[in-house]
N, C-alpha and C positions, 0 to 999 in steps of 0.2 A: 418430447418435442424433437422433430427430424432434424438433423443436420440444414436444410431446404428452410426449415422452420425458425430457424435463427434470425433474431434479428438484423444483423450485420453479414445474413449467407450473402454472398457475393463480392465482397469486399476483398480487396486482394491489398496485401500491408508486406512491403519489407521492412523486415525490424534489423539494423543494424547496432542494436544494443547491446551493452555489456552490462555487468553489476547489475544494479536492482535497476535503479530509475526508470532508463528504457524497457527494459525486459518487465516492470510492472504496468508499464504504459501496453504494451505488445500483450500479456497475458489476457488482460483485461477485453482487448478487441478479440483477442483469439476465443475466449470463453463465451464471448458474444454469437460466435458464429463467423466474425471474419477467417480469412487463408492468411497465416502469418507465415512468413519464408525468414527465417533466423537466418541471415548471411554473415556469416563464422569468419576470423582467421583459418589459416590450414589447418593448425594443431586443437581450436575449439576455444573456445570463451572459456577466459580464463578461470572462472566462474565452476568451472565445471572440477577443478582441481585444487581448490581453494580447502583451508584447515580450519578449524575452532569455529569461529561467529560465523565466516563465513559458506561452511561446509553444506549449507543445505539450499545456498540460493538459487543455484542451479535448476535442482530439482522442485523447487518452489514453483518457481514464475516460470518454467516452460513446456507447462502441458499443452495441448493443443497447440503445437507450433512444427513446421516444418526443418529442415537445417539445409542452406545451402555452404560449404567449404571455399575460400576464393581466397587469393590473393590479392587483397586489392590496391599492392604497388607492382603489380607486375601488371605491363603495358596490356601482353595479351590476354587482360582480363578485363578490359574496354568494350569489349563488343558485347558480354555476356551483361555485366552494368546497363550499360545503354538500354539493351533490349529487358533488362529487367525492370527498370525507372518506366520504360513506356509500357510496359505490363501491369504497372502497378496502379492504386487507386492511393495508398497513402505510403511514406515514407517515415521513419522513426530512426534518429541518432542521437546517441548522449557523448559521443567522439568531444575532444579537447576543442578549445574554442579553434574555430580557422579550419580544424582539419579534413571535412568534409570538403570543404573550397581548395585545399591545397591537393586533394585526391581526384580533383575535376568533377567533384557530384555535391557542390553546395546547392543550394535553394536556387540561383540564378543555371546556373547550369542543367539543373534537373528539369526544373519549368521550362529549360525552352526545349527537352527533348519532349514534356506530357504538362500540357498549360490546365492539365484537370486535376495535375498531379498536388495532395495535399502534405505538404512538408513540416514535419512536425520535430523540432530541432532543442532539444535537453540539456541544459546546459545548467553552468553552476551561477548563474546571474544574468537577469534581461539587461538588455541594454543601456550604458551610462561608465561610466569611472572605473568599476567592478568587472567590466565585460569580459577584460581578457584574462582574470586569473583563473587559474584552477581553485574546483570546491569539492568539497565533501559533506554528506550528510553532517560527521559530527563538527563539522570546521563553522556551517552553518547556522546548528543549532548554538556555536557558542559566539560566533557574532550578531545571530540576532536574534538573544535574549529567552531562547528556550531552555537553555542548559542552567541557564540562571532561574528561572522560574520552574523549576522541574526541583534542584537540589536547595537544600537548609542553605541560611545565609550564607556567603563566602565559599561554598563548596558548589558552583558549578557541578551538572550531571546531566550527562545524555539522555534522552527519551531510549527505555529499555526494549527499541524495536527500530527498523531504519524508517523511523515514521517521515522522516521530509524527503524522500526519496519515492517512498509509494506512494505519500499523498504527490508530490510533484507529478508522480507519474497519471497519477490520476488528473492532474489538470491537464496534464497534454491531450486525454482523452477525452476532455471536456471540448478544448479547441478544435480536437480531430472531427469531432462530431459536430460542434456546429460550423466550421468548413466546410464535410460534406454536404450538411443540410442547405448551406449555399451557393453552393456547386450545384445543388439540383435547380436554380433560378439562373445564378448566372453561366455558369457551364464551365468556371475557370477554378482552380485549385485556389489556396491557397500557403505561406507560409507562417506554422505556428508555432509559437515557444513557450517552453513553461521552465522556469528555472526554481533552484533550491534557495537563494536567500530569499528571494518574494516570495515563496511559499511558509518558509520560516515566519514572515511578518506577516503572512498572513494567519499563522497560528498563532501568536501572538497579539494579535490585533483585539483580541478582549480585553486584554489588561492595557493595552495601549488604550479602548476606550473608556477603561474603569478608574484612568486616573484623569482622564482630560474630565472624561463627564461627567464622571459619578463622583470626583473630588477623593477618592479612595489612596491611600499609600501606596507604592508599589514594594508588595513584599512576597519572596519567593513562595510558592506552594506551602511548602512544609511546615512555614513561619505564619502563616496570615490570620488576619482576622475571622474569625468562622462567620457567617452571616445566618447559619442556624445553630440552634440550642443543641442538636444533635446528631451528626453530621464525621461520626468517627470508627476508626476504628476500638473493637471491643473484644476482650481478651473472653473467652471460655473457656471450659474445662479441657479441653484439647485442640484448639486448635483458635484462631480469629478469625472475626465475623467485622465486616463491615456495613452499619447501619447508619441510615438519615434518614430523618424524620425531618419532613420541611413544611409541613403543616398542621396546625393545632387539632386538626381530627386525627391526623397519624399519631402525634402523640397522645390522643385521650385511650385510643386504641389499644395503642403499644402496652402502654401501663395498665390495661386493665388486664390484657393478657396475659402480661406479666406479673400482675400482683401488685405493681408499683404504686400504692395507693397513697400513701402518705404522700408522693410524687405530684401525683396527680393532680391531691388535693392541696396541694401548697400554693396559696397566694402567691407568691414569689415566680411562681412559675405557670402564671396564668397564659402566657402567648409567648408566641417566639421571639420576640426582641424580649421580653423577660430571660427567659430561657437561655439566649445566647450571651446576656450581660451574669448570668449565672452561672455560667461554666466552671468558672473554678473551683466552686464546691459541687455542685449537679453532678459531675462526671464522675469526680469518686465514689459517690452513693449507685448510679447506673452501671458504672463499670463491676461493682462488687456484687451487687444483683442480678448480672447477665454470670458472673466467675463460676456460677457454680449449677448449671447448664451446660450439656455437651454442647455440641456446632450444630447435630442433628435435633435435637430439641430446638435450641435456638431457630433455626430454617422453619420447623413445624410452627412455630408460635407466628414467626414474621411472617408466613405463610397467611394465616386462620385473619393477624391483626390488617393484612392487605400495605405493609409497610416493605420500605424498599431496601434491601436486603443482599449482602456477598461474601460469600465466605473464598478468602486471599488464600490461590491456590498456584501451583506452580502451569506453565505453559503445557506441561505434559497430563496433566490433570485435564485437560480437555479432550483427551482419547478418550474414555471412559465419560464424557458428560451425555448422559440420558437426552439432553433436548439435543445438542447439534449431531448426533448419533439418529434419532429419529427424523428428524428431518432432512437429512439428507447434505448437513454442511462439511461434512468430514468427505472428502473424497481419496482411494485407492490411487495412489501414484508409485509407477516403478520407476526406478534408475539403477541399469545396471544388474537386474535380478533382485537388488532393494526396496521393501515394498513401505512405505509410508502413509497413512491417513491425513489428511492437509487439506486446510481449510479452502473449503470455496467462494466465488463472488457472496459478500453479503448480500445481495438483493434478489428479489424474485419478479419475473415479467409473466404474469399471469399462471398459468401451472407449467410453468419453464421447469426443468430436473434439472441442477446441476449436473456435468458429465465430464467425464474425461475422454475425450472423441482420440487421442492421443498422445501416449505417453512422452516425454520428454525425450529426442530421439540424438543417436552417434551422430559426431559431425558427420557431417556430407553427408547423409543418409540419403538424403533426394538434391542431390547436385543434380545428379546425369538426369532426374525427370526433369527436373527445371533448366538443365539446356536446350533438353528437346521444346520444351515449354516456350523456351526466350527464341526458339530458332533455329539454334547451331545443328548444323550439320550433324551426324554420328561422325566423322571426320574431323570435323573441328573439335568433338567433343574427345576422343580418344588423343587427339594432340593435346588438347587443355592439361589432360591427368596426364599424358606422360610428360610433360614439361613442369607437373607441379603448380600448375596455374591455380588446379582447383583439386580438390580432393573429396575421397567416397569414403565409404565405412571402409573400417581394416580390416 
């Protein structure tokens, strides 16, 4: 599919995002086909020089993105702003609360330079009592109850990904999208937000209605009631496999394939509410029967029996995975002369190819297009960088 062929070609988006949140909201439109313009500090998103957890976020979430370099407390970086808000078709910040307002480019200000303009504003809580603190993914996940539903009782634990950050980011894109899809009726932008703690309840929102409706406990992951007979992890000769069986044909299956016949044929374990009030002795008998089975044997049988099957691998074990290798989900990204394989959008829009149209690029690499772009002079533009207004690659 062409560049032309994008969904989203045409779409012109400043991402003024840092960290993950924004920049997964901005990757997402950029892999669509929109023109993402990253507008930088001078020295670059800090993102970019980050150590340990976060040493690869950078290079994650900004392929397909352009960079502009700005200052944007220095006055003479007003004119370059301006004309870049009425250039644009949507806007993207996860900035502290207020700060886009205190910078002269909140939502009121931006609308009245481009009233088509759609404002899509990230933050760590919508509107009410919470508004104006600062948040963090893991500050979220332990106020609203994922950290606790994720760890064994009393041991709190973070989801092992910045999951309320990319999903967050992902509802901004949700709003982005159907704004503009409004925009084409009434001709007017609007202003969207998606924050981190309502995204947190809204992951959580299962268990929230598993205790209202379903009259269910509320007990962490690691603690709970199984609702099937078989639904665990299972030790083998080298390595774990994790298996559920959530319906009576999977298990007649499983067992035959297995050999489990004594299993099988046991009254006691004629259907799944038998089964799961069974577990306590069940599981020693299955588990000692899967023990002596490699992981590759094990995958051949769960294969042949059509049962649902995963063998607990580390994150880097999916370089080498045969399906997202053949399909095309692993994609080439450099940073830097560093080359990495990294996954792309989960989904597909008809025979879409993921692609990398551009790799993740030096700050200011296209300041000086995007002056010319926004208007400035070659004059105004040559003052800008000698004054340090705005800056290019080094």
């Amino acid at each position: 599919m062409s560049n032309a062929e994008l969904p989203l070609a045409g779409v012109r988006v400043l991402d003024f995002g840092h960290t993950v949140m924004a920049p997964t909201c901005g990757l997402i439109l950029a892999d669509l086909g929109a023109t993402v313009v990253r507008i930088e500090r001078l020295e670059g998103d800090p993102t970019r020089s980050l150590a340990g957890f976060g040493s690869g976020f950078f290079g994650y979430l900004n392929r397909n993105k352009e960079s502009v370099a700005v200052d944007l407390k220095n006055p003479q970086s007003r004119p370059i702003l301006e004309n870049a808000i009425q250039w644009a078709d949507v806007l993207i910040e996860n900035f502290g609360p207020d700060v886009m307002t205190r910078l002269g480019y909140g939502y009121a200000a931006a609308s009245a330079l481009n009233e088509r303009l759609v404002y899509c504003s990230l933050k760590g809580f919508l509107p009410g009592p919470y508004e104006a603190r600062t948040a963090l993914d893991e500050v979220v996940q332990m106020m609203g109850g994922l950290a606790y539903m994720t760890g064994p009782a009393g041991r709190p634990i973070r989801a092992g990904a910045s999951i309320v950050d990319m999903t967050g980011g992902m509802f901004g894109v949700i709003g982005i999208m159907a704004a503009l899809r409004a925009r084409e009726q009434s001709g007017r932008g609007a202003f969207v937000t998606s924050a981190l703690y309502e995204t947190t309840a809204f992951l959580v929102g299962q268990h929230m209605a598993m205790v209202q409706l379903g009259g269910t406990d509320l007990v962490p992951m690691p603690d709970r009631t199984q609702a099937w007979g078989v639904y665990d992890l299972c030790q083998c000769s080298d390595g774990q496999m994790f298996i559920g069986l959530t319906s009576d044909a999977q298990w007649l299956r499983f067992c035959n394939e297995f050999g489990l016949d004594d299993l099988r044929d046991d009254p006691r374990l004629a259907n799944n509410t038998a089964r799961a009030a069974a577990r306590s002795w069940m599981l020693p008998r299955f588990n000692e029967a899967l023990s002596v089975f490699s992981m590759a044997q094990v995958e051949a049988r769960c294969i042949r029996a059509q049962v649902p099957f995963g063998p607990v691998r580390t994150p880097l074990d999916l370089l080498d995975d045969e399906h997202l290798g053949a399909n095309g989900s692993l994609l080439d990204v450099c940073v830097e002369g560093k080359h990495a394989a990294l996954p792309a959008m989960p989904f597909r829009i008809n025979d879409q190819k993921p692609a990398v149209r551009l790799q993740p690029q030096s700050v200011g690499a296209q300041t000086a297009k995007y002056l010319e772009a926004w208007g400035l002079s070659a004059a105004d533009s040559r003052d800008l960088f000698a004054t340090g207004t705005v800056a290019g690659p080094h």
